[in-house]
N, CA and C of each residue as an Amber inpcrd file, in Angstrom:
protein
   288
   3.9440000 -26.4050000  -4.4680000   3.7000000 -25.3110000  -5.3770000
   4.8600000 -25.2380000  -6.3650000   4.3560000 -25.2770000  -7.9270000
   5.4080000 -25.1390000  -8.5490000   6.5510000 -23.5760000  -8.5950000
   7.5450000 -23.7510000  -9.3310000   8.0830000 -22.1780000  -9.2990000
   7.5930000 -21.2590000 -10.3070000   6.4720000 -21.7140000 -11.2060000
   5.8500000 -20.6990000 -11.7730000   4.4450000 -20.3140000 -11.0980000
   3.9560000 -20.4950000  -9.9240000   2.7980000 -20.2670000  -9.4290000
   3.0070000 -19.1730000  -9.0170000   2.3520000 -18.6590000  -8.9420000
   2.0930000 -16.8480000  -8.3050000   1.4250000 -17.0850000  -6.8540000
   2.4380000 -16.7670000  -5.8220000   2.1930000 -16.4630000  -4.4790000
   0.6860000 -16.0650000  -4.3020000  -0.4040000 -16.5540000  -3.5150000
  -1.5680000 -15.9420000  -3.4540000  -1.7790000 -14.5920000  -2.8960000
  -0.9710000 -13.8780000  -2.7410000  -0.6530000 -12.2320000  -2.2720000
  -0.6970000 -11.6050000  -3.7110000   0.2150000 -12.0440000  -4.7960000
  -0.0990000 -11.5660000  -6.1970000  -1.3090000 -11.6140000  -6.6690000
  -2.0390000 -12.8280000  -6.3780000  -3.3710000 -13.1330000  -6.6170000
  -4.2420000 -11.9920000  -6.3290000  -4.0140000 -11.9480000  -4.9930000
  -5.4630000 -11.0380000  -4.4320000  -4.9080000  -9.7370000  -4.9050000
  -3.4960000  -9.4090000  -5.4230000  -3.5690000  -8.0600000  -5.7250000
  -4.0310000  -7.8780000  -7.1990000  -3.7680000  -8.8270000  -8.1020000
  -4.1030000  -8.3990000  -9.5820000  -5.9590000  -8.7880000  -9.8560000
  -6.3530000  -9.6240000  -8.9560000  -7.5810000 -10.1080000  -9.0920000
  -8.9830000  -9.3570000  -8.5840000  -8.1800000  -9.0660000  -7.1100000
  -9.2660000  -8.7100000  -6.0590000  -9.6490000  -7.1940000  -6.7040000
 -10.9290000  -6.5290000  -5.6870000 -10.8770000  -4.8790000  -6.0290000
  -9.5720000  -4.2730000  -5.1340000  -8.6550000  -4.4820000  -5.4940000
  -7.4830000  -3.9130000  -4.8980000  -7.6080000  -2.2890000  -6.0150000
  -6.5380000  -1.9160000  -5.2970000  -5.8360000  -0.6350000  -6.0890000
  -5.4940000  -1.2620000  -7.4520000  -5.0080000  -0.2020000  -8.8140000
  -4.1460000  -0.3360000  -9.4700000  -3.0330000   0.6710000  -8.6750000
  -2.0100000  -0.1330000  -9.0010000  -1.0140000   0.6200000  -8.1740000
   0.2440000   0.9530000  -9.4790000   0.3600000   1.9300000  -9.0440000
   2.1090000   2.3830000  -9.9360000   3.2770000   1.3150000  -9.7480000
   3.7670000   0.9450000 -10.5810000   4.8770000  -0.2220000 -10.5700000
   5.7600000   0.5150000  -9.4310000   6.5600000  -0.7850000  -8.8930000
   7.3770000  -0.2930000  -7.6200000   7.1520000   1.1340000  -6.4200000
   5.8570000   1.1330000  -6.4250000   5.4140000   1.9500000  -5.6130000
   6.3570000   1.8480000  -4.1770000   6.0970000   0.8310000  -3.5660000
   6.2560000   0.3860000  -2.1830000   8.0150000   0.9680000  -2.0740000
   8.9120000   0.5060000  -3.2330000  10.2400000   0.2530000  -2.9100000
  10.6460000   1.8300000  -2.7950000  10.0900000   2.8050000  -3.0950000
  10.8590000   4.0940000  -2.8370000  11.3490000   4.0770000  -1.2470000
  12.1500000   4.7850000  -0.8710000  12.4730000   5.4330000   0.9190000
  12.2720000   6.8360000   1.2240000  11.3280000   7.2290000   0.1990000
  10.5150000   8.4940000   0.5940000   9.0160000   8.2490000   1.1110000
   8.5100000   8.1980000   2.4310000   7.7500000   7.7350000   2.2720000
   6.3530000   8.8510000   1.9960000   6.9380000  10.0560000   1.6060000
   5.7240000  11.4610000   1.3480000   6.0430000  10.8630000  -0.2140000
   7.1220000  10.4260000  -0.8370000   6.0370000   9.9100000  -2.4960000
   5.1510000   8.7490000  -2.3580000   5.5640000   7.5810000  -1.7270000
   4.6520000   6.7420000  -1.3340000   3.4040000   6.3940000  -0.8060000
   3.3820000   7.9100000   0.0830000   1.6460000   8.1460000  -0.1960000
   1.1850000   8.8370000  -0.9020000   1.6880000   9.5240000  -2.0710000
   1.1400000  10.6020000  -3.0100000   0.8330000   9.6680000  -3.8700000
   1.9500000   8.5920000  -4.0180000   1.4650000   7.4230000  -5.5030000
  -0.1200000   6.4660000  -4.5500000   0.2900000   6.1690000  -3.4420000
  -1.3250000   5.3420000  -3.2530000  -2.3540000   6.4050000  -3.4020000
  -2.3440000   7.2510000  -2.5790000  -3.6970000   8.4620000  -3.0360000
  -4.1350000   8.7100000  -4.2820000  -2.9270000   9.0170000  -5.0370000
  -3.7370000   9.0840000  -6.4700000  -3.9150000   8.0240000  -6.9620000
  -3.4160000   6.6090000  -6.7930000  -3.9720000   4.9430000  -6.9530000
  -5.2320000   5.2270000  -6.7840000  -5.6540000   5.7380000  -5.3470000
  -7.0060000   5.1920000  -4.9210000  -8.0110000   6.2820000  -5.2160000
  -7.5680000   7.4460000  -5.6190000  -8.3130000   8.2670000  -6.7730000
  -8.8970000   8.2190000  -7.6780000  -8.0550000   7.5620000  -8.1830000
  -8.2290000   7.0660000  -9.9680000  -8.9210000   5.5720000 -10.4370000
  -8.5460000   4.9340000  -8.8670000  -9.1800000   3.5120000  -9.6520000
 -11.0150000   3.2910000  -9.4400000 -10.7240000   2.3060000 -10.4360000
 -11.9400000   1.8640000 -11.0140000 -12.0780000   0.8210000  -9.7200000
 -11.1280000   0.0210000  -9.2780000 -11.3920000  -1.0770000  -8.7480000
 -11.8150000  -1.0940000  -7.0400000 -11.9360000  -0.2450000  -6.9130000
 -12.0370000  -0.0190000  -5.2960000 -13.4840000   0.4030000  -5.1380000
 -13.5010000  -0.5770000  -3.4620000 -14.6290000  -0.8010000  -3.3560000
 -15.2710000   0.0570000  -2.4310000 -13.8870000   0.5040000  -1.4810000
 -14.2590000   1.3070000  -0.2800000 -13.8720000   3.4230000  -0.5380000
 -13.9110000   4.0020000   0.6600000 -13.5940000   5.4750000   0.0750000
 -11.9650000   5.3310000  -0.0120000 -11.3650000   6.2880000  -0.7360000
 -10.2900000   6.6060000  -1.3380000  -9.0430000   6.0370000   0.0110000
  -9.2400000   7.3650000   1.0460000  -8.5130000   6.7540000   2.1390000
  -8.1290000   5.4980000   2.6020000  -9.3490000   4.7330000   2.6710000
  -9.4840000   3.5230000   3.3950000  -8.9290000   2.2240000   2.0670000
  -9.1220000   2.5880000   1.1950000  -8.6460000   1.7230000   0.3400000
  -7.0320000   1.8640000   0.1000000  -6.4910000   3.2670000   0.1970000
  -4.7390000   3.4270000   0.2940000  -4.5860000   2.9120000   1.3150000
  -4.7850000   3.1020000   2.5530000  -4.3970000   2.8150000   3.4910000
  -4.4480000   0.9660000   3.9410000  -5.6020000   0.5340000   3.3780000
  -5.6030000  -0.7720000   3.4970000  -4.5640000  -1.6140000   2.5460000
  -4.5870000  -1.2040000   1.5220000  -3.5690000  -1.8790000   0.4650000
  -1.8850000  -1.7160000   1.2150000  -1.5080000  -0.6510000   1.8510000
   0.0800000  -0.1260000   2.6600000  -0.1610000  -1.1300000   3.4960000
  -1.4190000  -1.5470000   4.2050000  -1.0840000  -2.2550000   5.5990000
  -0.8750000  -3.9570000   4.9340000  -1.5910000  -4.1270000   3.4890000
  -1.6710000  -5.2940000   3.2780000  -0.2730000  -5.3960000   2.9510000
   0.6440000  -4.7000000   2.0820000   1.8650000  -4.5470000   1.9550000
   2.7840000  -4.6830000   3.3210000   2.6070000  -4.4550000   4.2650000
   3.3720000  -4.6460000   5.3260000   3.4360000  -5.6490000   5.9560000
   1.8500000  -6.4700000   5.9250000   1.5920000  -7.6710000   6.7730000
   1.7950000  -8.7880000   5.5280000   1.9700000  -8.7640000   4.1600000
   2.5710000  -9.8050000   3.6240000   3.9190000  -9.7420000   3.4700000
   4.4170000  -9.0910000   3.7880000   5.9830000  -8.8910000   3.9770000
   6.4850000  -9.8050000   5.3130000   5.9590000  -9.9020000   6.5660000
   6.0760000  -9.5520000   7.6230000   7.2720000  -9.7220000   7.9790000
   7.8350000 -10.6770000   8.6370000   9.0550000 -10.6630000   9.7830000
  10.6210000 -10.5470000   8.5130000  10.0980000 -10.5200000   7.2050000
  11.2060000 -10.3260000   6.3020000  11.6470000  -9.0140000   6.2780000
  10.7890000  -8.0110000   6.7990000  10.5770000  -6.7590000   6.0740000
  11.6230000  -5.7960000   7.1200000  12.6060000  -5.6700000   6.5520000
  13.7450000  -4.8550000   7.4320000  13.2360000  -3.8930000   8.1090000
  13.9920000  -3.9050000   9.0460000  13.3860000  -2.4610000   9.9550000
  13.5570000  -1.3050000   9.5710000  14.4540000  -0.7410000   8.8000000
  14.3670000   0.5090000   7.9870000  13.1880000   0.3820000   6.8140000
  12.8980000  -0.6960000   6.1710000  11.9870000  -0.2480000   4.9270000
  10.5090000  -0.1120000   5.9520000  10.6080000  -1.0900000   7.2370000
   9.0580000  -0.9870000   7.7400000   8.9730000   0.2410000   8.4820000
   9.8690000   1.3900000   8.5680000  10.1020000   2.6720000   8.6740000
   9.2630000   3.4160000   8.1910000   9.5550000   3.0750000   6.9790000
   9.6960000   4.3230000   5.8530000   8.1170000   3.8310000   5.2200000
   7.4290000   2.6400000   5.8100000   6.5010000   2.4430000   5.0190000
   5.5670000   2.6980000   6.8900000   5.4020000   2.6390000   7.9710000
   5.1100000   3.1450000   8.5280000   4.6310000   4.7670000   8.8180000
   6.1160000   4.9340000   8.0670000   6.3100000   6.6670000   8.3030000
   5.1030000   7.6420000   7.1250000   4.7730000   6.5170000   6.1170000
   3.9510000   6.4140000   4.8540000   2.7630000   6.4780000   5.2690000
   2.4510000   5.5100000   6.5500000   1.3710000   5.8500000   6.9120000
   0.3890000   7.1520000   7.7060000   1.8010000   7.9680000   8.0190000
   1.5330000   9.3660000   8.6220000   1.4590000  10.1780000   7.5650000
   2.3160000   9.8760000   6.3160000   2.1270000  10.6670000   5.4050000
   0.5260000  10.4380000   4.1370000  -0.2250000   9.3950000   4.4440000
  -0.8550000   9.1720000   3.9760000  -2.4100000   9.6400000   4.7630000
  -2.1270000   9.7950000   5.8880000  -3.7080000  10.6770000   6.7520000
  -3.2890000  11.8270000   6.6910000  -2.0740000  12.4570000   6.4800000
  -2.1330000  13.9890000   6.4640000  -2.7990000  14.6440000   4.8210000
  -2.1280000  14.0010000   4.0320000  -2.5650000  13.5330000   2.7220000
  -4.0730000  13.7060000   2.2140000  -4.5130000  13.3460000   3.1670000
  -6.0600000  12.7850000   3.4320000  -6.9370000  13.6850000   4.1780000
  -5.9490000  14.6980000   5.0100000  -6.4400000  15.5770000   6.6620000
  -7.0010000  14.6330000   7.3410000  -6.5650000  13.6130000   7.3480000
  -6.5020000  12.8950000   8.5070000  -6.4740000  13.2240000  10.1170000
  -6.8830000  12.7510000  10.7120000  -5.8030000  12.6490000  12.1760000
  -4.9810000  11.4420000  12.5130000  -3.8250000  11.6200000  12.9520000
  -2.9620000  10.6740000  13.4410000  -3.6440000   9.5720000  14.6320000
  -4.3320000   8.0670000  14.1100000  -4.0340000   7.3340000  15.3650000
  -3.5410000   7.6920000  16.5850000  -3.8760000   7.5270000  17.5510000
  -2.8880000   7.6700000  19.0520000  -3.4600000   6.3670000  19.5570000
């Protein structure tokens, strides 16, 4: 692969019905803005295929699992912790 090829993770995000997402969403360490920016992502977009929830929530997990064993244990924290803040968000219930 050359060094101008775009990782196929970029791919499926600018191509697929992904979210439009807010630039540097992911990198905050708040993770109650980090689900306020996917919710209203998955509010607003055009490109989503599934309901609002399920489409934030799938795009955070895709973010976590293309990261994987790189992804420090404090940021997979705070993007975990994103995920509690993103079903309350929602009135969710918490997984158990």
């Amino acid at each position: 692969m050359t060094a101008t090829k775009k990782k196929w993770s970029a791919e499926v995000s600018e191509h697929s019905d992904a979210l439009d997402l807010e630039d540097h969403v992911f990198e905050s360490d708040d993770a109650r803005k980090i689900a306020a920016s996917l919710k209203r992502s998955a509010e607003h977009s055009h490109r989503r295929k599934a309901e609002p929830f399920q489409s934030a929530m799938s795009m955070l997990n895709f973010y976590i699992n293309r990261a994987g064993k790189n992804l420090p244990a404090a940021r997979k924290k705070v993007l975990e912790d994103a995920k509690d803040e993103l079903r309350t968000a929602f009135g969710r219930e918490k997984d158990d």
